[in-house]
DRENDO-1510 file (C-alpha; in Angstrom, 1 decimal, always signed):
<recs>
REC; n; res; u; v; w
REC; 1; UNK; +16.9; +14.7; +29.0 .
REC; 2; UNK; +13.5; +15.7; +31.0 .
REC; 3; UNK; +11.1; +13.3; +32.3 .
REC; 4; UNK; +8.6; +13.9; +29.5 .
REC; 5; UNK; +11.3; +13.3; +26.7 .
REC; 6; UNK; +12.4; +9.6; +28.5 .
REC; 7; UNK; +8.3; +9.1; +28.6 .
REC; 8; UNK; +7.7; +9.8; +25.0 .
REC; 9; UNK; +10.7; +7.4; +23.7 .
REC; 10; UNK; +9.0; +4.6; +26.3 .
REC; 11; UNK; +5.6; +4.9; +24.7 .
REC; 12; UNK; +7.8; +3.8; +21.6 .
REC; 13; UNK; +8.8; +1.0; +22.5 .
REC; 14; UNK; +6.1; -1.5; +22.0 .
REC; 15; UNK; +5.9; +0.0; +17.9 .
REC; 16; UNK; +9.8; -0.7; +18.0 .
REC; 17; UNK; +9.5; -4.5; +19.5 .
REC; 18; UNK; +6.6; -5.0; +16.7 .
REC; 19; UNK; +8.8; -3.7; +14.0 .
REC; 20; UNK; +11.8; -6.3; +15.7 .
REC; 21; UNK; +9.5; -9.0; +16.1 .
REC; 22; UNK; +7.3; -9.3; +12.9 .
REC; 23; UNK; +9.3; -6.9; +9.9 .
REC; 24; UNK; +13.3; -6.9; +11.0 .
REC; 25; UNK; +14.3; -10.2; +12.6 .
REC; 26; UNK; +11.9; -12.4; +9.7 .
REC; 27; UNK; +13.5; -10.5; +7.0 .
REC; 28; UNK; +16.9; -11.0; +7.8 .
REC; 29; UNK; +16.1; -14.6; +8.8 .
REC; 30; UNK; +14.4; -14.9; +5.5 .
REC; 31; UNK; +17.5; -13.5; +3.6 .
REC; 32; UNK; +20.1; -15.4; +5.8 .
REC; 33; UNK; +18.2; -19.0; +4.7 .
REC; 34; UNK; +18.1; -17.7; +0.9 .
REC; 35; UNK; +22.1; -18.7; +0.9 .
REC; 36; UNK; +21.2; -21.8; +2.4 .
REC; 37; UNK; +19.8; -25.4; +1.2 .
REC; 38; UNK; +17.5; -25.6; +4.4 .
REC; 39; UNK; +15.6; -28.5; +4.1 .
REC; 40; UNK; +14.6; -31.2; +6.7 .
REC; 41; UNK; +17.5; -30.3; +9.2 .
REC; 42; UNK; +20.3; -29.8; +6.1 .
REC; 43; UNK; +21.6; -26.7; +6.4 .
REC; 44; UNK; +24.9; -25.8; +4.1 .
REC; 45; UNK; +25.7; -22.4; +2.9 .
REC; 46; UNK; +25.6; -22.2; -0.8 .
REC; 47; UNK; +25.5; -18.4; -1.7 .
REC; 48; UNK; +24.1; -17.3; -4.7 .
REC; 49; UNK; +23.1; -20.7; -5.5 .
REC; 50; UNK; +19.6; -20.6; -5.1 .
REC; 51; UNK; +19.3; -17.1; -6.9 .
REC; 52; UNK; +21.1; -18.8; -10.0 .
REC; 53; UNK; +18.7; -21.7; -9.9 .
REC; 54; UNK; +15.4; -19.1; -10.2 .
REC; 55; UNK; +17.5; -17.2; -13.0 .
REC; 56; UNK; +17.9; -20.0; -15.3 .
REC; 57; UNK; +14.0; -21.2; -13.7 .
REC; 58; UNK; +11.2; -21.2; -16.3 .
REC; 59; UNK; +9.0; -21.6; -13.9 .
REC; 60; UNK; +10.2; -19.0; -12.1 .
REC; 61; UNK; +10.5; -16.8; -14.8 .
REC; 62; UNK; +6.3; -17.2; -15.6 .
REC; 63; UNK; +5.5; -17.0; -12.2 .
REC; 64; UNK; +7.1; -13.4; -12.3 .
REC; 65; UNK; +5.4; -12.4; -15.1 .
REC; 66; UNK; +2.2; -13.7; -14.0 .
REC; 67; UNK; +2.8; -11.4; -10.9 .
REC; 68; UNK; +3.2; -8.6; -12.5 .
REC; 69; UNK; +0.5; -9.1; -14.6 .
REC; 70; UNK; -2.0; -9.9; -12.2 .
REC; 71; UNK; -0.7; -6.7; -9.8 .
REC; 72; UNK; -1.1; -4.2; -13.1 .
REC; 73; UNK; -4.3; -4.9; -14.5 .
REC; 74; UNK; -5.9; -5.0; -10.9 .
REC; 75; UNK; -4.3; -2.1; -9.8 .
REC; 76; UNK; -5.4; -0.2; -12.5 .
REC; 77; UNK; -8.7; -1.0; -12.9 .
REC; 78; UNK; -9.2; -0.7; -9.1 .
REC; 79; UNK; -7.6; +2.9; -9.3 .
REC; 80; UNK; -10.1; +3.8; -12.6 .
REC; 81; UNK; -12.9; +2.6; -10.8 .
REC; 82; UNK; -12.2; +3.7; -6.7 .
REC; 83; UNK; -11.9; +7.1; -8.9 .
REC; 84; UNK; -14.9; +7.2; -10.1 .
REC; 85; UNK; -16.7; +5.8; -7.3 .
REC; 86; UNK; -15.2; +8.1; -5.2 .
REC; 87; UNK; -16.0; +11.3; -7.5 .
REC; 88; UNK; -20.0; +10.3; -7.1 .
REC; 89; UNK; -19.8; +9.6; -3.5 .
REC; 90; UNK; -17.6; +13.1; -3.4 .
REC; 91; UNK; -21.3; +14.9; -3.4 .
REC; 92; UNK; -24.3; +15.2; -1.4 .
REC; 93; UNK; -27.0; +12.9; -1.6 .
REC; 94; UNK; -29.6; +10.9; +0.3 .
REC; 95; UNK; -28.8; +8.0; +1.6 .
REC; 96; UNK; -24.9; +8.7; +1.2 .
REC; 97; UNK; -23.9; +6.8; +4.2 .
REC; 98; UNK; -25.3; +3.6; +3.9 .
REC; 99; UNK; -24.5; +3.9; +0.2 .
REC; 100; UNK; -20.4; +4.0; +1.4 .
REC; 101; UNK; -20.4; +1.6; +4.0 .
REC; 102; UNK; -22.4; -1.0; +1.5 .
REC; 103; UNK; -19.4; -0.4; -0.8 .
REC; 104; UNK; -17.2; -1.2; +1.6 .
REC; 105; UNK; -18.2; -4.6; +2.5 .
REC; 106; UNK; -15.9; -6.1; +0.6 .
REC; 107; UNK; -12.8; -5.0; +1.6 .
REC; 108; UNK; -13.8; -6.3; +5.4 .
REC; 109; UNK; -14.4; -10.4; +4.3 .
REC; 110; UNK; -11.4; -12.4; +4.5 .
REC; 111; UNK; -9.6; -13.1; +1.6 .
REC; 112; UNK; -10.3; -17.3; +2.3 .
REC; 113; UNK; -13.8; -16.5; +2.1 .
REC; 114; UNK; -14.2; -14.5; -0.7 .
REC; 115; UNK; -11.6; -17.3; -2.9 .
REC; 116; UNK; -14.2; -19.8; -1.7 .
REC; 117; UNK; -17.1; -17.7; -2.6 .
REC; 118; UNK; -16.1; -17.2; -6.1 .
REC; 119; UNK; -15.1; -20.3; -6.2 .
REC; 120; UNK; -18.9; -21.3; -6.0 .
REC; 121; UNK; -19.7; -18.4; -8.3 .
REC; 122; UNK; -17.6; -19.5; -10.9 .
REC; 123; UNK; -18.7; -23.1; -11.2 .
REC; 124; UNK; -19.2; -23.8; -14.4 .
REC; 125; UNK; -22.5; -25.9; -14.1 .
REC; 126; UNK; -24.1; -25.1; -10.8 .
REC; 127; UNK; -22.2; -21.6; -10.9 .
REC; 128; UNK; -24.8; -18.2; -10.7 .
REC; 129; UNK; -22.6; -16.3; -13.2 .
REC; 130; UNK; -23.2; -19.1; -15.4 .
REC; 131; UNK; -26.8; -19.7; -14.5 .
REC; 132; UNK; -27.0; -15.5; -15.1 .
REC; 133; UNK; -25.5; -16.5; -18.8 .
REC; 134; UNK; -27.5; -19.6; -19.5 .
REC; 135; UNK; -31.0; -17.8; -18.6 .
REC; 136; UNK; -29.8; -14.8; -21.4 .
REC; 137; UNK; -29.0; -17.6; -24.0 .
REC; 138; UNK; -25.4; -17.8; -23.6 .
REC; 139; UNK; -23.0; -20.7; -22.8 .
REC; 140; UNK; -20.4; -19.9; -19.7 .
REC; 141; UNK; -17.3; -21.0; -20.5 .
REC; 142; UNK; -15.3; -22.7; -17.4 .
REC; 143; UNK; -13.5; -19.8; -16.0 .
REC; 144; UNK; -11.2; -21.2; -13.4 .
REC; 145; UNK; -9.9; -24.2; -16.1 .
REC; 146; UNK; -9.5; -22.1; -19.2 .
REC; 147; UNK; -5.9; -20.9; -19.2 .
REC; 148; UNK; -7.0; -17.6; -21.0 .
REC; 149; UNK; -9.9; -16.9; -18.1 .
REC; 150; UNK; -8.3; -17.8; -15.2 .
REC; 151; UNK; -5.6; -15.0; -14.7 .
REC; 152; UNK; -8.4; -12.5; -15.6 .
REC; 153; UNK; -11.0; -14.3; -13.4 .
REC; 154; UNK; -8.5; -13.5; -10.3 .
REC; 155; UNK; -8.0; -10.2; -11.1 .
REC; 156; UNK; -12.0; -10.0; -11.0 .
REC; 157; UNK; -12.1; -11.2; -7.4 .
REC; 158; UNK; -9.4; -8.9; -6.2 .
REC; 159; UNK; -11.0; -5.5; -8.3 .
REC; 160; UNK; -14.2; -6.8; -6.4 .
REC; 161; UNK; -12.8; -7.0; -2.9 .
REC; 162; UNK; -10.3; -4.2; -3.0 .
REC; 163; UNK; -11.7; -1.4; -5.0 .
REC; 164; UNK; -13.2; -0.3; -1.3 .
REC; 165; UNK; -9.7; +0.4; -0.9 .
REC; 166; UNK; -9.3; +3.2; -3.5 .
REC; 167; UNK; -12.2; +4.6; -2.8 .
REC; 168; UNK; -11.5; +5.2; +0.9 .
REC; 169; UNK; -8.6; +6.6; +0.2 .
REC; 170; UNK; -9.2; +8.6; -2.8 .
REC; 171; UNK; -12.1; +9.9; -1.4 .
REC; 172; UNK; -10.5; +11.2; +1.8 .
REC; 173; UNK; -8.3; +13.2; -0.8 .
REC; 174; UNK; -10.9; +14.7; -2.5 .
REC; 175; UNK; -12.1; +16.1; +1.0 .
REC; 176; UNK; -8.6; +18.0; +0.9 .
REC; 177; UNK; -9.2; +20.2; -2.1 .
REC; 178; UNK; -9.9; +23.9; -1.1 .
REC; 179; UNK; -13.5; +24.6; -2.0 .
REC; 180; UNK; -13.1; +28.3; -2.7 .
REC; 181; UNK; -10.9; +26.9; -6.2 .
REC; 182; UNK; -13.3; +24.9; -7.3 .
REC; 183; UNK; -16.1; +28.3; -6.9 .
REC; 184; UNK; -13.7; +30.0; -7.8 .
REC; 185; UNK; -13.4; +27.9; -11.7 .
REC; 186; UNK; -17.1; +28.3; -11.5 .
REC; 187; UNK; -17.1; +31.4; -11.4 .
REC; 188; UNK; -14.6; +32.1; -14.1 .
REC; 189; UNK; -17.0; +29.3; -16.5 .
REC; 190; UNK; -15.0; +26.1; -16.1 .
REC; 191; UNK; -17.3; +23.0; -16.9 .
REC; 192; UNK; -17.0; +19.6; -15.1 .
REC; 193; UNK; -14.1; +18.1; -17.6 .
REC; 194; UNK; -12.2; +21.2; -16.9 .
REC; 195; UNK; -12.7; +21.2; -13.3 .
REC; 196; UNK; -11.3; +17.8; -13.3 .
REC; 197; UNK; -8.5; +18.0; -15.8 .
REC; 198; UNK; -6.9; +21.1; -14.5 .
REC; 199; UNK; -7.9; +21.3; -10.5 .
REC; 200; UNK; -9.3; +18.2; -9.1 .
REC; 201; UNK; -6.4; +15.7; -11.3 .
REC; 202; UNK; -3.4; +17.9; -10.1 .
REC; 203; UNK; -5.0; +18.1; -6.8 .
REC; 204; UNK; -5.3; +14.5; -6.2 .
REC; 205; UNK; -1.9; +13.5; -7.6 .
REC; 206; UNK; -0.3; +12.8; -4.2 .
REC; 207; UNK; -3.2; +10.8; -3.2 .
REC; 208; UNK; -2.9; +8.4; -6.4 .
REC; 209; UNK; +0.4; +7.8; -5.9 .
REC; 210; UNK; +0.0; +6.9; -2.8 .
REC; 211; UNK; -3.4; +4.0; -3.3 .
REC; 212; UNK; -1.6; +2.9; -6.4 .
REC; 213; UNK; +2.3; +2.2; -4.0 .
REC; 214; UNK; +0.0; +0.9; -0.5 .
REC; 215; UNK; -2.3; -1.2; -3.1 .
REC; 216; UNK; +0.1; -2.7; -5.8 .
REC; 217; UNK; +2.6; -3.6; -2.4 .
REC; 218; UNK; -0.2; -5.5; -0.9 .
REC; 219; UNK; -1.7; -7.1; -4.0 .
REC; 220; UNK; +2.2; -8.4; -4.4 .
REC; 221; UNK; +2.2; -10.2; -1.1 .
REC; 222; UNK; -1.9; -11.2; -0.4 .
REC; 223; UNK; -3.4; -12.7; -3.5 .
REC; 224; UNK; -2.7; -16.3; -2.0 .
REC; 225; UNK; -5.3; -17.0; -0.4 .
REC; 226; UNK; -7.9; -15.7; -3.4 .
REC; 227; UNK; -5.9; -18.1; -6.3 .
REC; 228; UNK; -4.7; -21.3; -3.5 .
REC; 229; UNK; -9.0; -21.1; -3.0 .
REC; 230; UNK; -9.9; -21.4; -6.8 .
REC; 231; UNK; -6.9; -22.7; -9.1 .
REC; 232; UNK; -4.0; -23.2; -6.7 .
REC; 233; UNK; -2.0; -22.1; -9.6 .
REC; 234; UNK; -3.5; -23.7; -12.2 .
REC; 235; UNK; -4.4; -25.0; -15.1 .
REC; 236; UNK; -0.7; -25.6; -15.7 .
REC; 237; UNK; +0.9; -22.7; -14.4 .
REC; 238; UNK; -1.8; -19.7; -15.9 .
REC; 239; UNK; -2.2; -18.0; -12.6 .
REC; 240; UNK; +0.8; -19.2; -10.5 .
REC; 241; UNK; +2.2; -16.2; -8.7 .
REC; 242; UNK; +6.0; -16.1; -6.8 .
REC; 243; UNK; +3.8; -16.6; -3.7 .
REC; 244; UNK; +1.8; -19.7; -4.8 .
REC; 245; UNK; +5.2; -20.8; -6.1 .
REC; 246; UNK; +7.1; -20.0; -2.9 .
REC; 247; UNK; +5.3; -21.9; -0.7 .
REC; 248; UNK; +4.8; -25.2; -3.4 .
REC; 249; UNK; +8.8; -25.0; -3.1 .
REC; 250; UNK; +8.8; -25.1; +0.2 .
REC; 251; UNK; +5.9; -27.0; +1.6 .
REC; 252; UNK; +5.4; -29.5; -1.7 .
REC; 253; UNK; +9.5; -29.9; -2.8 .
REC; 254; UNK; +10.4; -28.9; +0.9 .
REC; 255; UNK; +13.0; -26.3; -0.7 .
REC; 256; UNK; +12.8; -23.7; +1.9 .
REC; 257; UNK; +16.5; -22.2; +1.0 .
REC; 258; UNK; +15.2; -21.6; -2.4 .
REC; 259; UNK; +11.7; -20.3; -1.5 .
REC; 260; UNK; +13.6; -18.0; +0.7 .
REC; 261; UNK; +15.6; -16.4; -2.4 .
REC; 262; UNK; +12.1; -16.5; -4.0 .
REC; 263; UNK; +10.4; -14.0; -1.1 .
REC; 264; UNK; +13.3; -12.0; -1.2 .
REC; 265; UNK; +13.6; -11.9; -4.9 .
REC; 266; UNK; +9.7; -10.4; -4.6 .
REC; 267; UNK; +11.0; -8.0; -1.8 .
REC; 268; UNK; +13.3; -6.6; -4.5 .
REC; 269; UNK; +10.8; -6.4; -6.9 .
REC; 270; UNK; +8.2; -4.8; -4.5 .
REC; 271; UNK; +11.4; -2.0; -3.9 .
REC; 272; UNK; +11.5; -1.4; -7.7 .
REC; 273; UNK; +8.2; -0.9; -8.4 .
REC; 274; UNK; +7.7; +1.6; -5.3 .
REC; 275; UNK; +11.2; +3.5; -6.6 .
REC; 276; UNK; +9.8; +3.3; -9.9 .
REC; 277; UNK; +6.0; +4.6; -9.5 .
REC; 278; UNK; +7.7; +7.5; -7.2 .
REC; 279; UNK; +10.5; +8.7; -9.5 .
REC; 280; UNK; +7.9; +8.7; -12.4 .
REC; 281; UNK; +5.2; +10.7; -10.0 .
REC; 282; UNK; +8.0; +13.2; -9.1 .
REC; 283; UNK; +9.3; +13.7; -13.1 .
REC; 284; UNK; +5.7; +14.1; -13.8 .
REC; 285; UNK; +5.1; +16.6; -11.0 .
REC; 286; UNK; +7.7; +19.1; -12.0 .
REC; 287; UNK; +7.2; +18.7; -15.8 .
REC; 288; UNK; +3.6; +20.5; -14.9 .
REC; 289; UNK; +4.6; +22.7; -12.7 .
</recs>
Protein backbone atom coordinates (compact mmCIF):
# COMPACT_ATOMS: atom_id res chain seq x y z
CA UNK A 1 0.00 0.00 0.00
CA UNK A 2 1.37 3.61 -1.40
CA UNK A 3 1.52 6.66 0.50
CA UNK A 4 -1.55 8.19 -1.16
CA UNK A 5 -3.71 4.98 -0.51
CA UNK A 6 -2.78 5.13 3.57
CA UNK A 7 -3.71 9.11 3.14
CA UNK A 8 -7.06 8.55 1.56
CA UNK A 9 -8.13 5.79 4.34
CA UNK A 10 -6.84 8.69 7.09
CA UNK A 11 -9.01 11.37 5.63
CA UNK A 12 -11.76 8.68 6.62
CA UNK A 13 -11.30 8.53 9.71
CA UNK A 14 -13.00 11.38 11.33
CA UNK A 15 -16.55 10.20 9.10
CA UNK A 16 -15.82 6.66 10.77
CA UNK A 17 -15.41 8.11 14.53
CA UNK A 18 -18.80 10.21 13.79
CA UNK A 19 -20.55 7.10 12.58
CA UNK A 20 -18.95 5.19 16.04
CA UNK A 21 -19.75 7.98 18.12
CA UNK A 22 -23.32 9.23 17.22
CA UNK A 23 -25.08 6.11 14.94
CA UNK A 24 -23.21 2.68 16.13
CA UNK A 25 -22.27 2.75 19.78
CA UNK A 26 -26.06 4.68 20.75
CA UNK A 27 -27.78 2.06 18.77
CA UNK A 28 -26.44 -0.83 20.32
CA UNK A 29 -26.54 0.86 23.67
CA UNK A 30 -30.10 1.60 22.96
CA UNK A 31 -30.82 -2.10 22.02
CA UNK A 32 -28.66 -3.51 24.85
CA UNK A 33 -31.02 -1.36 27.57
CA UNK A 34 -34.30 -2.62 25.57
CA UNK A 35 -33.71 -6.15 27.55
CA UNK A 36 -33.24 -4.33 30.57
CA UNK A 37 -35.56 -2.60 33.35
CA UNK A 38 -33.17 0.40 33.59
CA UNK A 39 -34.60 2.75 35.85
CA UNK A 40 -33.07 4.90 38.68
CA UNK A 41 -29.82 2.64 39.02
CA UNK A 42 -31.97 -0.92 38.69
CA UNK A 43 -30.66 -2.65 36.06
CA UNK A 44 -31.84 -6.59 35.64
CA UNK A 45 -31.96 -8.27 32.37
CA UNK A 46 -35.40 -9.23 31.43
CA UNK A 47 -35.29 -10.08 27.64
CA UNK A 48 -38.21 -9.83 25.60
CA UNK A 49 -39.99 -8.44 28.49
CA UNK A 50 -40.33 -5.07 27.55
CA UNK A 51 -41.24 -5.99 23.80
CA UNK A 52 -44.18 -8.18 25.23
CA UNK A 53 -45.40 -5.32 27.40
CA UNK A 54 -45.71 -2.78 24.11
CA UNK A 55 -47.46 -5.94 22.27
CA UNK A 56 -50.22 -6.42 24.59
CA UNK A 57 -49.87 -1.98 25.10
CA UNK A 58 -52.91 -0.05 23.88
CA UNK A 59 -51.28 2.65 24.14
CA UNK A 60 -48.62 1.53 22.37
CA UNK A 61 -50.55 0.13 19.76
CA UNK A 62 -52.40 3.93 19.02
CA UNK A 63 -49.35 5.60 19.29
CA UNK A 64 -48.09 3.38 16.22
CA UNK A 65 -50.93 4.01 14.27
CA UNK A 66 -50.89 7.58 14.91
CA UNK A 67 -47.27 7.41 13.51
CA UNK A 68 -47.93 6.04 10.63
CA UNK A 69 -50.70 8.15 10.01
CA UNK A 70 -49.15 11.24 10.62
CA UNK A 71 -45.81 10.07 8.37
CA UNK A 72 -48.39 9.08 5.29
CA UNK A 73 -50.61 11.84 4.90
CA UNK A 74 -47.59 14.37 5.31
CA UNK A 75 -45.44 12.65 3.10
CA UNK A 76 -47.79 12.62 0.56
CA UNK A 77 -49.08 15.71 0.39
CA UNK A 78 -45.57 17.14 0.73
CA UNK A 79 -44.53 14.91 -2.30
CA UNK A 80 -47.94 16.18 -4.41
CA UNK A 81 -47.11 19.54 -3.60
CA UNK A 82 -42.83 19.85 -3.73
CA UNK A 83 -44.01 18.24 -7.28
CA UNK A 84 -45.78 20.79 -8.41
CA UNK A 85 -43.84 23.47 -6.97
CA UNK A 86 -40.98 22.22 -8.31
CA UNK A 87 -42.54 21.75 -12.09
CA UNK A 88 -43.29 25.83 -11.97
CA UNK A 89 -40.01 26.68 -10.61
CA UNK A 90 -38.54 24.04 -13.36
CA UNK A 91 -38.97 27.13 -15.95
CA UNK A 92 -37.70 30.43 -16.61
CA UNK A 93 -39.07 33.41 -15.16
CA UNK A 94 -38.27 36.72 -13.51
CA UNK A 95 -37.61 36.88 -10.31
CA UNK A 96 -37.00 32.97 -10.06
CA UNK A 97 -34.39 33.21 -7.43
CA UNK A 98 -35.76 35.09 -4.84
CA UNK A 99 -39.00 33.24 -5.58
CA UNK A 100 -36.98 29.76 -4.46
CA UNK A 101 -35.16 30.84 -1.66
CA UNK A 102 -38.59 32.52 -0.25
CA UNK A 103 -39.93 29.01 -0.45
CA UNK A 104 -37.33 27.75 1.32
CA UNK A 105 -37.61 29.57 4.39
CA UNK A 106 -39.20 27.15 6.08
CA UNK A 107 -37.35 24.34 6.00
CA UNK A 108 -34.31 26.54 7.70
CA UNK A 109 -36.50 27.58 11.21
CA UNK A 110 -36.18 25.21 13.95
CA UNK A 111 -38.63 22.87 14.44
CA UNK A 112 -39.23 24.46 18.47
CA UNK A 113 -39.97 27.61 16.77
CA UNK A 114 -42.19 26.85 14.21
CA UNK A 115 -44.40 24.28 17.05
CA UNK A 116 -44.49 27.59 19.06
CA UNK A 117 -45.49 29.63 16.20
CA UNK A 118 -48.41 27.61 15.25
CA UNK A 119 -49.05 27.24 18.46
CA UNK A 120 -49.99 31.11 18.49
CA UNK A 121 -51.59 30.68 15.05
CA UNK A 122 -53.88 28.16 16.16
CA UNK A 123 -55.29 29.80 19.22
CA UNK A 124 -58.57 29.52 19.16
CA UNK A 125 -59.54 33.21 20.38
CA UNK A 126 -56.63 35.43 19.78
CA UNK A 127 -55.37 32.94 16.95
CA UNK A 128 -54.94 34.80 13.09
CA UNK A 129 -56.31 31.67 11.43
CA UNK A 130 -59.26 32.13 13.53
CA UNK A 131 -59.29 35.90 13.31
CA UNK A 132 -58.90 35.17 9.20
CA UNK A 133 -62.26 32.87 9.78
CA UNK A 134 -64.17 35.17 12.10
CA UNK A 135 -63.63 38.42 9.66
CA UNK A 136 -65.22 35.93 6.61
CA UNK A 137 -68.21 35.00 8.96
CA UNK A 138 -67.11 31.76 10.15
CA UNK A 139 -66.52 30.31 13.62
CA UNK A 140 -62.82 28.47 14.17
CA UNK A 141 -63.19 25.57 15.77
CA UNK A 142 -60.23 24.92 18.52
CA UNK A 143 -57.77 22.99 16.42
CA UNK A 144 -55.17 21.83 18.85
CA UNK A 145 -58.22 20.36 21.50
CA UNK A 146 -60.48 18.81 19.03
CA UNK A 147 -59.37 15.13 18.78
CA UNK A 148 -60.53 15.09 14.99
CA UNK A 149 -58.29 18.44 14.17
CA UNK A 150 -55.40 17.97 16.04
CA UNK A 151 -53.65 15.02 14.09
CA UNK A 152 -54.44 16.94 10.87
CA UNK A 153 -53.42 20.32 12.33
CA UNK A 154 -49.76 18.65 12.82
CA UNK A 155 -49.57 17.32 9.63
CA UNK A 156 -50.31 21.10 8.52
CA UNK A 157 -47.27 22.36 10.34
CA UNK A 158 -44.87 19.69 9.03
CA UNK A 159 -46.40 20.06 5.04
CA UNK A 160 -45.65 23.79 5.75
CA UNK A 161 -42.08 23.50 7.06
CA UNK A 162 -40.90 20.53 4.98
CA UNK A 163 -42.39 20.83 1.59
CA UNK A 164 -38.99 22.95 0.88
CA UNK A 165 -37.71 19.69 1.17
CA UNK A 166 -39.31 18.05 -1.87
CA UNK A 167 -38.91 20.69 -3.77
CA UNK A 168 -35.13 20.98 -3.54
CA UNK A 169 -34.86 17.72 -4.23
CA UNK A 170 -37.30 17.09 -6.91
CA UNK A 171 -36.28 20.03 -8.52
CA UNK A 172 -32.63 19.07 -8.78
CA UNK A 173 -34.09 15.96 -10.61
CA UNK A 174 -35.85 17.66 -12.98
CA UNK A 175 -32.42 19.47 -13.95
CA UNK A 176 -31.35 15.76 -14.91
CA UNK A 177 -33.71 15.08 -17.73
CA UNK A 178 -32.02 15.34 -21.21
CA UNK A 179 -33.48 18.30 -22.99
CA UNK A 180 -33.08 17.08 -26.50
CA UNK A 181 -36.27 14.29 -25.34
CA UNK A 182 -38.31 16.64 -24.25
CA UNK A 183 -37.71 18.78 -28.05
CA UNK A 184 -37.67 15.87 -29.26
CA UNK A 185 -41.74 14.98 -28.00
CA UNK A 186 -42.32 18.45 -29.25
CA UNK A 187 -41.42 17.83 -32.09
CA UNK A 188 -43.20 14.59 -32.66
CA UNK A 189 -46.75 16.78 -31.16
CA UNK A 190 -46.75 15.62 -27.52
CA UNK A 191 -48.72 18.13 -25.26
CA UNK A 192 -47.86 18.96 -21.64
CA UNK A 193 -49.93 15.85 -19.99
CA UNK A 194 -48.10 13.65 -22.28
CA UNK A 195 -44.78 15.16 -21.77
CA UNK A 196 -45.30 14.51 -18.17
CA UNK A 197 -47.00 11.11 -18.11
CA UNK A 198 -44.69 9.38 -20.49
CA UNK A 199 -41.02 11.33 -20.04
CA UNK A 200 -40.79 13.67 -17.21
CA UNK A 201 -42.89 10.80 -14.59
CA UNK A 202 -40.53 7.92 -15.66
CA UNK A 203 -37.71 10.26 -15.60
CA UNK A 204 -38.11 11.37 -12.13
CA UNK A 205 -38.92 8.01 -10.61
CA UNK A 206 -35.53 7.53 -8.86
CA UNK A 207 -35.78 10.90 -7.56
CA UNK A 208 -39.30 10.27 -5.84
CA UNK A 209 -38.28 7.42 -4.32
CA UNK A 210 -35.68 8.73 -3.01
CA UNK A 211 -37.63 12.37 -1.17
CA UNK A 212 -40.44 10.01 -0.25
CA UNK A 213 -37.47 7.18 1.81
CA UNK A 214 -35.00 10.57 3.20
CA UNK A 215 -38.52 12.44 4.11
CA UNK A 216 -40.86 9.71 5.54
CA UNK A 217 -37.33 8.46 7.73
CA UNK A 218 -37.02 11.83 9.17
CA UNK A 219 -40.71 12.74 9.67
CA UNK A 220 -40.48 9.19 11.75
CA UNK A 221 -37.85 10.43 14.17
CA UNK A 222 -38.37 14.69 14.17
CA UNK A 223 -41.95 15.51 14.68
CA UNK A 224 -41.27 15.94 18.51
CA UNK A 225 -40.61 18.95 18.91
CA UNK A 226 -43.67 20.41 16.37
CA UNK A 227 -46.53 18.17 18.59
CA UNK A 228 -44.41 18.42 22.52
CA UNK A 229 -44.87 22.52 21.36
CA UNK A 230 -48.72 22.41 20.60
CA UNK A 231 -50.61 19.24 22.16
CA UNK A 232 -47.83 17.24 23.83
CA UNK A 233 -49.80 14.32 22.74
CA UNK A 234 -52.98 15.37 23.42
CA UNK A 235 -56.25 15.64 23.82
CA UNK A 236 -56.13 12.16 25.19
CA UNK A 237 -53.79 10.38 23.13
CA UNK A 238 -55.07 12.03 19.33
CA UNK A 239 -51.65 12.91 18.19
CA UNK A 240 -49.32 10.91 20.49
CA UNK A 241 -46.53 9.50 18.31
CA UNK A 242 -43.85 6.41 19.54
CA UNK A 243 -41.51 9.42 20.08
CA UNK A 244 -43.86 11.57 22.34
CA UNK A 245 -44.51 8.28 23.94
CA UNK A 246 -40.89 7.22 24.35
CA UNK A 247 -39.74 9.90 26.07
CA UNK A 248 -43.25 10.19 28.61
CA UNK A 249 -41.96 6.50 29.39
CA UNK A 250 -38.93 7.46 30.19
CA UNK A 251 -38.69 10.92 31.55
CA UNK A 252 -42.53 10.94 33.10
CA UNK A 253 -42.79 6.89 34.28
CA UNK A 254 -38.86 6.82 34.28
CA UNK A 255 -39.10 3.48 32.15
CA UNK A 256 -36.06 3.82 30.19
CA UNK A 257 -35.73 -0.18 29.47
CA UNK A 258 -39.00 -0.03 27.94
CA UNK A 259 -38.65 3.35 26.02
CA UNK A 260 -35.61 1.64 24.75
CA UNK A 261 -37.66 -1.32 23.14
CA UNK A 262 -39.99 1.55 22.04
CA UNK A 263 -36.93 3.39 19.76
CA UNK A 264 -35.95 0.30 18.56
CA UNK A 265 -39.39 -1.02 17.86
CA UNK A 266 -39.57 2.43 15.51
CA UNK A 267 -35.97 1.51 14.17
CA UNK A 268 -37.65 -1.65 12.85
CA UNK A 269 -40.49 -0.02 11.51
CA UNK A 270 -38.33 2.77 9.86
CA UNK A 271 -36.43 -0.57 8.14
CA UNK A 272 -39.83 -1.86 6.85
CA UNK A 273 -41.03 1.00 5.43
CA UNK A 274 -37.66 1.87 3.45
CA UNK A 275 -37.66 -2.17 2.33
CA UNK A 276 -41.07 -1.73 1.49
CA UNK A 277 -41.21 1.75 -0.59
CA UNK A 278 -37.96 0.17 -2.44
CA UNK A 279 -39.22 -3.31 -3.38
CA UNK A 280 -42.52 -1.68 -4.58
CA UNK A 281 -40.36 1.12 -6.72
CA UNK A 282 -38.24 -1.71 -8.14
CA UNK A 283 -41.59 -4.13 -9.15
CA UNK A 284 -42.98 -0.98 -10.51
CA UNK A 285 -39.84 -0.19 -12.49
CA UNK A 286 -39.56 -3.35 -14.37
CA UNK A 287 -43.31 -3.79 -14.88
CA UNK A 288 -42.80 -0.57 -17.29
CA UNK A 289 -40.00 -1.32 -18.75
Amino acid sequence: MNSLSRYRYVLLLPVLGYLIAFVIFPTVYTWRMSFSSYSLGVNEFVGFKNYGYLASDPTFLQALLNTLYLVSAAVAAELLIGFAIALLLNRPFRGKSLVFWFILLPMIVAPVVVGLAFRVLYDPTLGFINCLLGYLGITGPEWLTTASLAMPSIILIDVWQWTPFMVLLLMAGLQYIPKSIIEAARVDGANKWNLFRYITLPQMKNFIVIAVIFRAMDCFNNTFAQIFMTTRGGPGHATETLPIYAYRTAFVFIKFGRAAAMGMMLFFVILIFVTAVRRASREKLLQTI
